[in-house]
C-alpha positions, 0 to 999 in steps of 0.5 A: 541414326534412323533413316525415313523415306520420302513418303509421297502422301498423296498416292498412300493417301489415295490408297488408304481410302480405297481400302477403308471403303473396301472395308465399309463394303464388307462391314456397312457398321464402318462410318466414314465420312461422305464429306470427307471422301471430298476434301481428304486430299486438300492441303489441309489435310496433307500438312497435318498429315505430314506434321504428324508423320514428322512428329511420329519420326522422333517418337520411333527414333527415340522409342528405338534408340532407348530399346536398343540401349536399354538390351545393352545395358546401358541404362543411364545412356537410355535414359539421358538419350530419352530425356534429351531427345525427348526435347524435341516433341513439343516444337514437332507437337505444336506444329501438329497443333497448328496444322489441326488448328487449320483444319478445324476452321477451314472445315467447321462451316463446310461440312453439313452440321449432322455430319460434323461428328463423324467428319473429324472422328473420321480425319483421326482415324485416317491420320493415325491409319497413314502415319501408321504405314509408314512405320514398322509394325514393330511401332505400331502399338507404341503410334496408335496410342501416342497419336490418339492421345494427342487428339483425344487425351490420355481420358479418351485414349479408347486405342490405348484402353484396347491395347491394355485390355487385350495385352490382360487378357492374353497374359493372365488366362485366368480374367477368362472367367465364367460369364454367370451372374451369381455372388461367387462369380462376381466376386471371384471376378472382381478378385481375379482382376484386381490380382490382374491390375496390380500384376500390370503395375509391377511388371511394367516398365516405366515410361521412356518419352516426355510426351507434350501435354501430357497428364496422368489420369484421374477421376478428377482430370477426366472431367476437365480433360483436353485434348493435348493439340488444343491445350497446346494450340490454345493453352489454359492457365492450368496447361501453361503452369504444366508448361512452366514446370516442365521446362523447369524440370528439363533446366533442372535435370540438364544442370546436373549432368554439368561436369563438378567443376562447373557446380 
């Protein structure tokens, strides 16, 4: 079992701040928020950081646990520990929910309108950012994209979308082809690509951990899309059928792990 310190959240918070406002002085194109540089420290905020930072706990347990059996060769181990464990993410995701929730009306009226934009996109930012420096770096990849989506959705994951495009381009050299517009390059490049996609499909292992609110992408969901910790805070009829059928899902499954005497 993985074992976490007592984080004093405060005193990273602090930090953290005093670091992102060094980075804006080296880069002025970094936005941050002057009205969050007021409240970053309110109550508020502190619950939803540590809501998440909890919701992040069984996310590394469970990715770490699966891993390490997976090395052994203990496949269906793995994946029942995954399963199982996996359980425990929409109660810490709902916790997370609220506490954004809270944030969101305690904060929509007290931040001037031309700012309101960039004071939430600047709480995301510094969420994931702290959450993030409690873990491994090891996890880092694995919460970056997690945590985005569970305020963004699996549509706007821009953190996920970067991890992919560079993890493309470090592994198959040949997308590094020439920039000139004429018909052979473009072709050659839409070629090379869909080579490169459909290498990524095959060669990537299927995905461990059940997240809550969960949907796959499609040119059709991107539309309608919601972030998971509203559909969760505020479920629509669509988010609660989705619901329905997980824990239908989870009720199916764990009837057959039961022993044959008990079928």
């Amino acid at each position: 079992m993985t074992s976490f310190p007592q984080i004093d959240f405060f005193s990273l918070c602090d930090q953290i701040i005093q670091d992102m406002l060094k980075e804006k002085q080296a880069n002025p194109e970094i936005i941050i928020s002057y009205s969050f540089l007021e409240y970053f420290n309110q109550s508020e905020i502190m619950n939803l950081i540590s809501s998440v930072y909890d919701y992040a706990k069984i996310l590394t347990r469970i990715n770490t646990a699966y891993l390490s059996l997976k090395q052994e060769g203990r496949l269906t181990l793995a994946k029942e520990y995954s399963d199982n464990q996996s359980n425990l993410l929409p109660e810490a995701g709902k916790k997370v929910a609220q506490n954004y929730g809270k944030v969101l009306l305690r904060y929509k009226y007290l931040v001037p309108s031309l700012e309101d934009q960039n004071f939430f996109e600047t709480i995301i930012y510094f969420t994931v950012r702290v959450v993030k420096s409690c873990f491994n770096p090891d996890q880092s990849r694995l919460l970056d994209e997690e945590l985005h989506r569970l305020f963004r959705s699996t549509a706007f994951n821009v953190a996920q979308r970067k991890n992919n495009d560079a993890e493309k381009i470090q592994k198959f050299n040949k997308l590094k082809f020439s920039l000139k517009k004429d018909a052979e390059s473009v072709i050659n490049g839409i070629i090379v690509r869909n080579w490169a996609n459909k290498e990524s499909v095959k060669n990537k292992s299927v995905d461990c951990i059940k997240r809550p609110a969960y949907s796959k992408i499609s040119p059709y969901r991107a539309i309608g899309t919601r972030s998971p910790l509203i559909s969760m805070l505020l479920p629509s009829p669509t988010d609660k059928i989705r619901e329905f059928e997980e824990r239908r899902r989870r009720k199916i499954t764990k009837s057959q792990r039961l022993p044959h005497l008990f079928r």
